[in-house]
Backbone atoms as SQL, in Angstrom:
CREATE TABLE atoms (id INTEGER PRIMARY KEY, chain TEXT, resi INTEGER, resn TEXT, atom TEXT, x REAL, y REAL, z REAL);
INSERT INTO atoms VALUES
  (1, 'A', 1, 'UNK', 'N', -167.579, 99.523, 84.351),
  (2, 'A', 1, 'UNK', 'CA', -166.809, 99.685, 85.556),
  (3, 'A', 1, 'UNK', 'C', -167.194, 98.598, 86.552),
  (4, 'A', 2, 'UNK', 'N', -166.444, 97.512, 87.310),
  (5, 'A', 2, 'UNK', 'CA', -166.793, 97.040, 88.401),
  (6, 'A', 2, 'UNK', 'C', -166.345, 97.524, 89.254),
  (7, 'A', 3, 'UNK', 'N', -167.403, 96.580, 90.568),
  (8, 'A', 3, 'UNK', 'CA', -167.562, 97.308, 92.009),
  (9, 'A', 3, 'UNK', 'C', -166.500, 96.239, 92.691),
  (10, 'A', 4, 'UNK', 'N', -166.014, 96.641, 93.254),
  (11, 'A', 4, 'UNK', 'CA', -165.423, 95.595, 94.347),
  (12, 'A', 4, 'UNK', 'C', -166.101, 95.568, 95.652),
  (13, 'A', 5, 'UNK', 'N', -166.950, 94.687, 96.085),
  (14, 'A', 5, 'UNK', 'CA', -167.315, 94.486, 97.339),
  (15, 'A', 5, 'UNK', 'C', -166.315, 94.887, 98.508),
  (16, 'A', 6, 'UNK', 'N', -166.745, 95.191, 99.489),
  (17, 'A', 6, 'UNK', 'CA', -166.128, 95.062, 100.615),
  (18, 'A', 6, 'UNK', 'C', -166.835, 94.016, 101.722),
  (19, 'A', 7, 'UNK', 'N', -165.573, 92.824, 102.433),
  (20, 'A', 7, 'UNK', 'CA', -165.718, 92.056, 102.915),
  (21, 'A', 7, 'UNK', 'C', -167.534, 91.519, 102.905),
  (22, 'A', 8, 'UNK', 'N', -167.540, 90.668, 101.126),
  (23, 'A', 8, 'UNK', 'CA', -168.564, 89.881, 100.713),
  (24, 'A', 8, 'UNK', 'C', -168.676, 88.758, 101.551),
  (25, 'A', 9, 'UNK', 'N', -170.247, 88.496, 101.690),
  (26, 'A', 9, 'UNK', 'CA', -170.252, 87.528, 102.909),
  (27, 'A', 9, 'UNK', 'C', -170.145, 86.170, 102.175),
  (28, 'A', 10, 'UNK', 'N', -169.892, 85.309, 103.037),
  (29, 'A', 10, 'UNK', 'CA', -169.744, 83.691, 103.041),
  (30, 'A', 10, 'UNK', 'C', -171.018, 83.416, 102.575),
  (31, 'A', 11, 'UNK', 'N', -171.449, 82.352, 100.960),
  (32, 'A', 11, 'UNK', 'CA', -172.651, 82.222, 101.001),
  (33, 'A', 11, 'UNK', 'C', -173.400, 81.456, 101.778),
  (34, 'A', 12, 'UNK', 'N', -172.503, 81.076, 102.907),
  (35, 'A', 12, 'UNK', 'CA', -173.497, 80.015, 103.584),
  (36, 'A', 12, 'UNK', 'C', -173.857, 81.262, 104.804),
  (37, 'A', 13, 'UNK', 'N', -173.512, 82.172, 104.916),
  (38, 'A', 13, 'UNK', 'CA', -174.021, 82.930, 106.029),
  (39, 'A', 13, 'UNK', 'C', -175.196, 83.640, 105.348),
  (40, 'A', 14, 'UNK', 'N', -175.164, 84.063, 104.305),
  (41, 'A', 14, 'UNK', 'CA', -176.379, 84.884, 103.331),
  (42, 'A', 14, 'UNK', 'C', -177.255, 84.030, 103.689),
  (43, 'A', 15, 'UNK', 'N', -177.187, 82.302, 103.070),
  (44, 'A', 15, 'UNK', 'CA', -178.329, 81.758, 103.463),
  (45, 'A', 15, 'UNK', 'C', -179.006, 81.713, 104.858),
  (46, 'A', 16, 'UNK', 'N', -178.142, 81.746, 106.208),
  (47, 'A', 16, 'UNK', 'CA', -178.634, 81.489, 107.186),
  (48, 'A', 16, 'UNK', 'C', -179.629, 82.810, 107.269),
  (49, 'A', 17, 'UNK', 'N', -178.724, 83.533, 107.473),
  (50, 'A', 17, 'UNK', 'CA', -179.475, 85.072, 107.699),
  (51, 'A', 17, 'UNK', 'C', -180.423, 85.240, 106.393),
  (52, 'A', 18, 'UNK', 'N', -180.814, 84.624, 105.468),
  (53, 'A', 18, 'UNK', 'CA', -181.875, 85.163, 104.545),
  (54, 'A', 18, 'UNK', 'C', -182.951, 84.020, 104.530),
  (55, 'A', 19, 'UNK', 'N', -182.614, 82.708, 104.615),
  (56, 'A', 19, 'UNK', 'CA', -183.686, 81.927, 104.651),
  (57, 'A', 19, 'UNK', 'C', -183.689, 81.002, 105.894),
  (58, 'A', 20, 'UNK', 'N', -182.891, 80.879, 107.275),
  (59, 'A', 20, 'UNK', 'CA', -183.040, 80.110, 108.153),
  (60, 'A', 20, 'UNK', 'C', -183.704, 81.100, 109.149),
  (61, 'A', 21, 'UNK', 'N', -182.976, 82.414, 109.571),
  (62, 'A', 21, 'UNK', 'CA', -182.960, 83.351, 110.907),
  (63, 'A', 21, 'UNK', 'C', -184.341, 83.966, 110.594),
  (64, 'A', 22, 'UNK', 'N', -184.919, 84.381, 109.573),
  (65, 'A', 22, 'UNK', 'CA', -186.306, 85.171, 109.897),
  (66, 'A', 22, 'UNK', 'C', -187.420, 84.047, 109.972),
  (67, 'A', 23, 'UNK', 'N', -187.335, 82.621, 109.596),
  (68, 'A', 23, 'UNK', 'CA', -188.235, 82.153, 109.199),
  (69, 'A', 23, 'UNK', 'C', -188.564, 81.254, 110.618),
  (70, 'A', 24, 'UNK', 'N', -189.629, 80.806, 111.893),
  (71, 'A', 24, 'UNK', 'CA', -189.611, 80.148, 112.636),
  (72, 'A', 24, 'UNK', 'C', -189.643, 78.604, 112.559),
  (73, 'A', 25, 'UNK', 'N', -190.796, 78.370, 110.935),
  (74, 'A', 25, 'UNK', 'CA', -190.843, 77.130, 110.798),
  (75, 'A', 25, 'UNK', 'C', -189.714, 77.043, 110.043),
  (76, 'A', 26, 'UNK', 'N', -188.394, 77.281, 109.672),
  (77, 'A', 26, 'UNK', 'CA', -187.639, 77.062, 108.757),
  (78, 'A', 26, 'UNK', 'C', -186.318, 76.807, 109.568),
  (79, 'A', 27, 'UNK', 'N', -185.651, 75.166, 109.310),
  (80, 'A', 27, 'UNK', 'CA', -184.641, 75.120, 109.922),
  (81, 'A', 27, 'UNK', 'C', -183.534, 74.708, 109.099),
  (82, 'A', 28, 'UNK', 'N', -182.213, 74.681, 109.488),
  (83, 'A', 28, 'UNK', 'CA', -181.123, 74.087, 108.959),
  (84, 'A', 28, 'UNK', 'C', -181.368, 72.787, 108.337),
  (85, 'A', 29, 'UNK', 'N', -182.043, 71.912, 109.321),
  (86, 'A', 29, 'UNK', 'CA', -182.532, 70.577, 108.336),
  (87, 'A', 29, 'UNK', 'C', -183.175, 70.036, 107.908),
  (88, 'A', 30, 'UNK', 'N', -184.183, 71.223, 108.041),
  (89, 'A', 30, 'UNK', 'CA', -185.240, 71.192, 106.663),
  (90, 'A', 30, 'UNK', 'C', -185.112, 71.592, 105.608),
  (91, 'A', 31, 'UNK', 'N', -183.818, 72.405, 105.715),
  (92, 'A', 31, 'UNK', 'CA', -183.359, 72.874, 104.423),
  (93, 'A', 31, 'UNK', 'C', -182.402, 71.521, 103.722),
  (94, 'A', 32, 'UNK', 'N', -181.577, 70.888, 104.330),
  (95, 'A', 32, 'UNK', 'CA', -180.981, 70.046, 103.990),
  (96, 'A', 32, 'UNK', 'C', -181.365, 68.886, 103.452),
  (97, 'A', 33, 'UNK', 'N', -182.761, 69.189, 104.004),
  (98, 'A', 33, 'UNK', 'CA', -183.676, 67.287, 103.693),
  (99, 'A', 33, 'UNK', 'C', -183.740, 67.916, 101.968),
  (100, 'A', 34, 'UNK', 'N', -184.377, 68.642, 101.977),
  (101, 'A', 34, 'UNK', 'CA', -185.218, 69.203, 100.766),
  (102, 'A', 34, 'UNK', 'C', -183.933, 69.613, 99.368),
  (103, 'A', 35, 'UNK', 'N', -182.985, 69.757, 100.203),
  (104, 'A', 35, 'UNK', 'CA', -181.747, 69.787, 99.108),
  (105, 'A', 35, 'UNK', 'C', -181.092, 68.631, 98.801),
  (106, 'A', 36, 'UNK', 'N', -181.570, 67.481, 99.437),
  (107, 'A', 36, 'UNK', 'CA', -180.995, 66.234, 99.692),
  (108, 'A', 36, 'UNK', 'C', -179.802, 65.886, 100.294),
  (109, 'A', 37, 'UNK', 'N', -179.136, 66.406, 100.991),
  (110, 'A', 37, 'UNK', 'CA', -177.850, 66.571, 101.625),
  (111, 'A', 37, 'UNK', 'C', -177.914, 66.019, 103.185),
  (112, 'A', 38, 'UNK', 'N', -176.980, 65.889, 103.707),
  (113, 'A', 38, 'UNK', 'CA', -176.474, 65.353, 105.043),
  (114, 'A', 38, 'UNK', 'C', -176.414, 66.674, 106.033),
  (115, 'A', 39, 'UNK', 'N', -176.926, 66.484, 106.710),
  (116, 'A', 39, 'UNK', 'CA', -177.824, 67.217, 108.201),
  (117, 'A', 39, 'UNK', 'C', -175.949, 68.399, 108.081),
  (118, 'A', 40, 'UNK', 'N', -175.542, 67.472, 108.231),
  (119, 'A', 40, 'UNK', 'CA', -173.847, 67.649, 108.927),
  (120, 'A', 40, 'UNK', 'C', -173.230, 68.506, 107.378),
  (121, 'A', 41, 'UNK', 'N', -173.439, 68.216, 106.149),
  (122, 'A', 41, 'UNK', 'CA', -172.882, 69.244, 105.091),
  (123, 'A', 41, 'UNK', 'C', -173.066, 70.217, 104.758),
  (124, 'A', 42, 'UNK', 'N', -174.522, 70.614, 105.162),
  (125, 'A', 42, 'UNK', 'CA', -175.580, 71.946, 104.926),
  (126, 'A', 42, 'UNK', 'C', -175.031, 73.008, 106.305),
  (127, 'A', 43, 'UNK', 'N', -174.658, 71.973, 107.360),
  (128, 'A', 43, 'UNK', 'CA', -174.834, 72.513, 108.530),
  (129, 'A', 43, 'UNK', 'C', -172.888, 73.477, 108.161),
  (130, 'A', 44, 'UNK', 'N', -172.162, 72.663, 107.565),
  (131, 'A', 44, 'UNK', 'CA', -171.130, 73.258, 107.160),
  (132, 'A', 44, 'UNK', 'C', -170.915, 74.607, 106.530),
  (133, 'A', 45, 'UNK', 'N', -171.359, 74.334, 105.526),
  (134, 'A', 45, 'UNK', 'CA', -171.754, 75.304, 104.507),
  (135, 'A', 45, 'UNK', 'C', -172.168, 76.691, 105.405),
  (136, 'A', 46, 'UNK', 'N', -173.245, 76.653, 105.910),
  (137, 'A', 46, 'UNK', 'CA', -173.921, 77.867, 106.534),
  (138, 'A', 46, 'UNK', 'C', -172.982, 78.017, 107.833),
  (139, 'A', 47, 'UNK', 'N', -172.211, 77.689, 108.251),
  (140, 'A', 47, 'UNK', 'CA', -171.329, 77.960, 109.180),
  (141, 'A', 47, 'UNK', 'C', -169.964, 78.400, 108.415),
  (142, 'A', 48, 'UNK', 'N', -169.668, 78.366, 107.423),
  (143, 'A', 48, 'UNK', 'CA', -168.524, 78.764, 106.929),
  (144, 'A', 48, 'UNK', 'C', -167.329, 78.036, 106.895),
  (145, 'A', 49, 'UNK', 'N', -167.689, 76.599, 107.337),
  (146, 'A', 49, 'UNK', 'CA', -166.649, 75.964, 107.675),
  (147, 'A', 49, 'UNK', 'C', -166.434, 75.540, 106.091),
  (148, 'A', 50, 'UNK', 'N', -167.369, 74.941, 105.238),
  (149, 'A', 50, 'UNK', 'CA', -167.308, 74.265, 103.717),
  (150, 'A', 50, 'UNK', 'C', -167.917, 75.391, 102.930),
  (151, 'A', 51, 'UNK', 'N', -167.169, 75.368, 101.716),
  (152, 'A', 51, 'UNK', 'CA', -166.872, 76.645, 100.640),
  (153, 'A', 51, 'UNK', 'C', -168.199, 75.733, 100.068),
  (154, 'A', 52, 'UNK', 'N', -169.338, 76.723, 98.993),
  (155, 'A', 52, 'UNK', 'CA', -169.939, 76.903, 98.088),
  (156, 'A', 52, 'UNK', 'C', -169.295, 75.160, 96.661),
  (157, 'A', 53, 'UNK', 'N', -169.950, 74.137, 96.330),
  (158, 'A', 53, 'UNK', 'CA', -169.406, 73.421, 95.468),
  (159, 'A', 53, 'UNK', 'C', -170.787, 73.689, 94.253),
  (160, 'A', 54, 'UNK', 'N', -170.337, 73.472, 92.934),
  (161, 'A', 54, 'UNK', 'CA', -171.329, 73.522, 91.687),
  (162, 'A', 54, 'UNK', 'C', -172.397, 72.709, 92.169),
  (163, 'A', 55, 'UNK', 'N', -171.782, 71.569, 92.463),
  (164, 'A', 55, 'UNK', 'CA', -173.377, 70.680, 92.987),
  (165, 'A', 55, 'UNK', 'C', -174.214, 71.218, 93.863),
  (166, 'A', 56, 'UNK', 'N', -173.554, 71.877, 94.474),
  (167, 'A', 56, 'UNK', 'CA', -174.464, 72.691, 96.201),
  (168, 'A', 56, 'UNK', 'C', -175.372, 73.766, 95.524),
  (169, 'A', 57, 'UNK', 'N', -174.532, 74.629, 94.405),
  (170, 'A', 57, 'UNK', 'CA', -175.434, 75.730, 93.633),
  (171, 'A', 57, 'UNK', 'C', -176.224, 75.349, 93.143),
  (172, 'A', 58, 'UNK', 'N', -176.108, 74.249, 92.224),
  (173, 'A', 58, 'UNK', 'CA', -177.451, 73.346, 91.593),
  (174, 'A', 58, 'UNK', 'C', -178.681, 73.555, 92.327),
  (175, 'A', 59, 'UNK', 'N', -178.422, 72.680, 93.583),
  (176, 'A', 59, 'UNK', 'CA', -179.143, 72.189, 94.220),
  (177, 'A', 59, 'UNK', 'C', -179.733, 73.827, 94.725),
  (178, 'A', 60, 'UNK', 'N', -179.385, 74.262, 95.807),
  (179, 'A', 60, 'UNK', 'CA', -180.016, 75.387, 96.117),
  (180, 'A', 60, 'UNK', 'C', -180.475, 76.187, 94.895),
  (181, 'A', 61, 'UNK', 'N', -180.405, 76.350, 93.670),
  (182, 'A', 61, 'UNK', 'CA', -181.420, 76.878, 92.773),
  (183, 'A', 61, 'UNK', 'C', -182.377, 76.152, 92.925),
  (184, 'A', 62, 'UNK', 'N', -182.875, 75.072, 92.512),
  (185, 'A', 62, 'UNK', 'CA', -183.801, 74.627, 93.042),
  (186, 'A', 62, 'UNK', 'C', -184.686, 74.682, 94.029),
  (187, 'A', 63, 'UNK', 'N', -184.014, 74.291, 95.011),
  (188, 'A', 63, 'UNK', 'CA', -184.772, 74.859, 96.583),
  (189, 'A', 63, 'UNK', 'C', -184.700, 76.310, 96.616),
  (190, 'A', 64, 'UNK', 'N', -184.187, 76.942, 96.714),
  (191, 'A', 64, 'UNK', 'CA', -184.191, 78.451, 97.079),
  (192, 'A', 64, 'UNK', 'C', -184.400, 79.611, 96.278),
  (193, 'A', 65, 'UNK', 'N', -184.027, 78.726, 95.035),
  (194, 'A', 65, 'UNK', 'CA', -184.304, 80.232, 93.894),
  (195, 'A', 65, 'UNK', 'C', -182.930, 80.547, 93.066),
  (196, 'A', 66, 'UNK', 'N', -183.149, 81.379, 92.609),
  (197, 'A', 66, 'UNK', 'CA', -181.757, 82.246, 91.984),
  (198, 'A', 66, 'UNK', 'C', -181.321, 81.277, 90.891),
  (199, 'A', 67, 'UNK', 'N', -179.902, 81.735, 90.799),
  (200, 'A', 67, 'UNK', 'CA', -179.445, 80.587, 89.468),
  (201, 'A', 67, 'UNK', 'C', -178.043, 79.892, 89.951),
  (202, 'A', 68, 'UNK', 'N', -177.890, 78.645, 89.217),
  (203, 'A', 68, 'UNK', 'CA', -176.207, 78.473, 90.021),
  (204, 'A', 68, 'UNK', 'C', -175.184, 79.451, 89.991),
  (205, 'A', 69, 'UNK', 'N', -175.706, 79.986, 88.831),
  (206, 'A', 69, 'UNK', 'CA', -174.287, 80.945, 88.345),
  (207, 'A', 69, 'UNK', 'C', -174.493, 81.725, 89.380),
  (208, 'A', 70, 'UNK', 'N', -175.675, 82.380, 89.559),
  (209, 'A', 70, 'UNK', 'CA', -175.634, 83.807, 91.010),
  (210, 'A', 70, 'UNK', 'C', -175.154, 83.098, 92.419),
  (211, 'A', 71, 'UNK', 'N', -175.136, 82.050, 92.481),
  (212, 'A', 71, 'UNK', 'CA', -175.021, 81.236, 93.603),
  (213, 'A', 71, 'UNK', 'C', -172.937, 81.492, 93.821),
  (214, 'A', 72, 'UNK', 'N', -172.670, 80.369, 92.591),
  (215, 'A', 72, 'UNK', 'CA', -171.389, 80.678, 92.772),
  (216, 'A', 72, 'UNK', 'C', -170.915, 81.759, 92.781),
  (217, 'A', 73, 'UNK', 'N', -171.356, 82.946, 91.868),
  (218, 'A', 73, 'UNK', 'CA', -170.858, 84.446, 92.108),
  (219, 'A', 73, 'UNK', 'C', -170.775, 84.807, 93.677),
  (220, 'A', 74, 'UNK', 'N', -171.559, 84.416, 94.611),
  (221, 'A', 74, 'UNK', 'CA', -171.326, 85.090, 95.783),
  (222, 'A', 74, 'UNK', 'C', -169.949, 84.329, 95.710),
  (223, 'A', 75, 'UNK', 'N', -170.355, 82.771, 96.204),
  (224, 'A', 75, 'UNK', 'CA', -168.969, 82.329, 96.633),
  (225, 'A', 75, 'UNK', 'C', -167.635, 83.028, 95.856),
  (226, 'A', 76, 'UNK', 'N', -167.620, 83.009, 94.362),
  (227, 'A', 76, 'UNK', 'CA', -166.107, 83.064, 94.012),
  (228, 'A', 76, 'UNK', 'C', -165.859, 84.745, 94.867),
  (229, 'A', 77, 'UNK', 'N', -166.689, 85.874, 95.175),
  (230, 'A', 77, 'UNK', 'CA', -166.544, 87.029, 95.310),
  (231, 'A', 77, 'UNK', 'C', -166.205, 86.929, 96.898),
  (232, 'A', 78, 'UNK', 'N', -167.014, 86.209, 97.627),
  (233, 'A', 78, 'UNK', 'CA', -166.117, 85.510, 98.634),
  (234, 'A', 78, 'UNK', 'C', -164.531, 85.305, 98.558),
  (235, 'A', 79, 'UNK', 'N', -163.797, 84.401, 98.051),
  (236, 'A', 79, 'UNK', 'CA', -163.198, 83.525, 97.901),
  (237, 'A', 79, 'UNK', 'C', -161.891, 84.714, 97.200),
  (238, 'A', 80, 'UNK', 'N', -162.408, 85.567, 96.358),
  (239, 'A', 80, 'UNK', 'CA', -161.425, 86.549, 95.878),
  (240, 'A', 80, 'UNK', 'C', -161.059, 87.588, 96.827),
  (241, 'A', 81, 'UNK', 'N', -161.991, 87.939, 97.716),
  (242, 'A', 81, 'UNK', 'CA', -162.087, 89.028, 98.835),
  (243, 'A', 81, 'UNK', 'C', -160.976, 88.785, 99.891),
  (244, 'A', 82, 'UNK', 'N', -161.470, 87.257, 100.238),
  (245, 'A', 82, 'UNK', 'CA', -160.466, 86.459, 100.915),
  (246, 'A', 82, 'UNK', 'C', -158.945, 86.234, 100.669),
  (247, 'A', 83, 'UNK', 'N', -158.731, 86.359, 99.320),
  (248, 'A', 83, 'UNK', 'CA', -157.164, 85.488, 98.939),
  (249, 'A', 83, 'UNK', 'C', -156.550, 87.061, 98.626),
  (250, 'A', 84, 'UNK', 'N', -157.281, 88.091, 98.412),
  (251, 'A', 84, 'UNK', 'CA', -156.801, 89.751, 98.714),
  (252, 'A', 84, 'UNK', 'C', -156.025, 89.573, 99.749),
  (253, 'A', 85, 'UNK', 'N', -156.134, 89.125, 101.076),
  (254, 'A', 85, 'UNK', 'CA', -156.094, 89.407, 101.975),
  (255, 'A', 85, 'UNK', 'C', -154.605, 88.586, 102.355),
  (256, 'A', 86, 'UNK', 'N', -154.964, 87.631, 101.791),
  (257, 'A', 86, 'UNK', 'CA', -153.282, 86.276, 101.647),
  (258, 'A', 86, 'UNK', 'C', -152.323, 86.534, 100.944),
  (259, 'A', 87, 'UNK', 'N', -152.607, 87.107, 99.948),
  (260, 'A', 87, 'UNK', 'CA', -151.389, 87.576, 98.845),
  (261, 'A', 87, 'UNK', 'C', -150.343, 88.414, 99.147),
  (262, 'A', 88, 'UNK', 'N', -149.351, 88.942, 99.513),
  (263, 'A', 88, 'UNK', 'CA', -148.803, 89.932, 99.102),
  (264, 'A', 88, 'UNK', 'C', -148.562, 90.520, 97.659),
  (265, 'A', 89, 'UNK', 'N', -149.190, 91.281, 97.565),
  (266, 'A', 89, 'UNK', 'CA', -149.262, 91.645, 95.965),
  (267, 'A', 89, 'UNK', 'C', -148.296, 92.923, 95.905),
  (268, 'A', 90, 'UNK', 'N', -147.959, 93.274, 96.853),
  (269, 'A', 90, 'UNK', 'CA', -146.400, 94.601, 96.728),
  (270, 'A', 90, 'UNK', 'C', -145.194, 93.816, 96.568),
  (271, 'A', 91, 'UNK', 'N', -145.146, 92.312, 96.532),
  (272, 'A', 91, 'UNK', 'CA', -143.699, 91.690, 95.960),
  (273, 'A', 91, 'UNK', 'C', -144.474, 91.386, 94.792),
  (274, 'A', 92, 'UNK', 'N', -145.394, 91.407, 93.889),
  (275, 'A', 92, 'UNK', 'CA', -145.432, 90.291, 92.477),
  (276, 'A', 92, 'UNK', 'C', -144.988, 91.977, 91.664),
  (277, 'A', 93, 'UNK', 'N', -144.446, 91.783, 90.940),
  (278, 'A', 93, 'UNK', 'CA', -143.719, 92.735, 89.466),
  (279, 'A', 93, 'UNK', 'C', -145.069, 92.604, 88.033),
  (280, 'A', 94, 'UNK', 'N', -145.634, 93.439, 87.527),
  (281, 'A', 94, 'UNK', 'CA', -146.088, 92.932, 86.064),
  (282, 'A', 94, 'UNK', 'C', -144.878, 92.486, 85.018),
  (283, 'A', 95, 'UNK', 'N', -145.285, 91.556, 84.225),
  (284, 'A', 95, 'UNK', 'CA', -144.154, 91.271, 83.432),
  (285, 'A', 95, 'UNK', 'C', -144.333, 92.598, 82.050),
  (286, 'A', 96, 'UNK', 'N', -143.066, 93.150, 81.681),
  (287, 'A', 96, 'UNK', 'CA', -143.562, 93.991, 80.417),
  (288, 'A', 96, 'UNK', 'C', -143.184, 93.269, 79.160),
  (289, 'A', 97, 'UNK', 'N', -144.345, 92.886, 78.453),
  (290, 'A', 97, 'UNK', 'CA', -144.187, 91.840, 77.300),
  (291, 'A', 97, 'UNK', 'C', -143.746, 92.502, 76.324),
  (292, 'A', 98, 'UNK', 'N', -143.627, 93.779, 75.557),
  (293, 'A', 98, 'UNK', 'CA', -142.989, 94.816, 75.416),
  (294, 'A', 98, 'UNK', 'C', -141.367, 94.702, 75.240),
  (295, 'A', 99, 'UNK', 'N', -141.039, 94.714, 76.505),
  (296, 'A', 99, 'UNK', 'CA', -139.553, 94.137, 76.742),
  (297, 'A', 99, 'UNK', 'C', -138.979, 93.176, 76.165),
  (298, 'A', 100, 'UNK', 'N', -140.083, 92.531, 76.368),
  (299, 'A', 100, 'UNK', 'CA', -139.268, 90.711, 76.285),
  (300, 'A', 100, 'UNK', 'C', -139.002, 90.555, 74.394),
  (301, 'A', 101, 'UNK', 'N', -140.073, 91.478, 74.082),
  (302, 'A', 101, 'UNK', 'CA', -139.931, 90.801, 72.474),
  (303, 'A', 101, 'UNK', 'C', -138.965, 91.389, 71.770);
């Protein structure tokens, strides 16, 4: 059985709130140095402005832990939560394949 989240967070907000906000010596661009990234792309990311990329998951396994795959799972669960919300899915019809043959 899966769960469907309700409104799954942005993974760049998980990160702020899990490894920037409790930590004093720990900042946005110290995280960025250490991931090798631009002050200004990291700073994206954790603001929600730039979506989760494979390279970004890479990288934060590394620095942070976890695996890419768990990495992108937030994002795509993000990203599906989100396009719920864009769709009208009371106009799409299932096709009955049934029928057709």
């Amino acid at each position: 059985m899966s769960m469907t989240q309700h409104n799954p967070p942005h993974v760049g907000g998980l990160i702020y709130r899990t490894y920037i906000e409790p930590f004093e010596k720990i900042s946005a661009n110290k995280i960025a140095d250490a991931l090798g990234v631009a002050h200004s792309t990291f700073n994206r990311l954790i603001n929600g402005v730039s979506d989760l990329s494979p390279e970004m998951a890479i990288r934060l396994s590394v620095v942070l832990g976890g695996t890419p795959e768990s990495w992108m799972r937030i994002q795509e669960n993000y990203d599906l939560w989100s396009a719920k919300d864009k769709v009208n899915m009371k106009a799409l019809k299932r096709i009955d394949f049934d029928e057709v043959a």
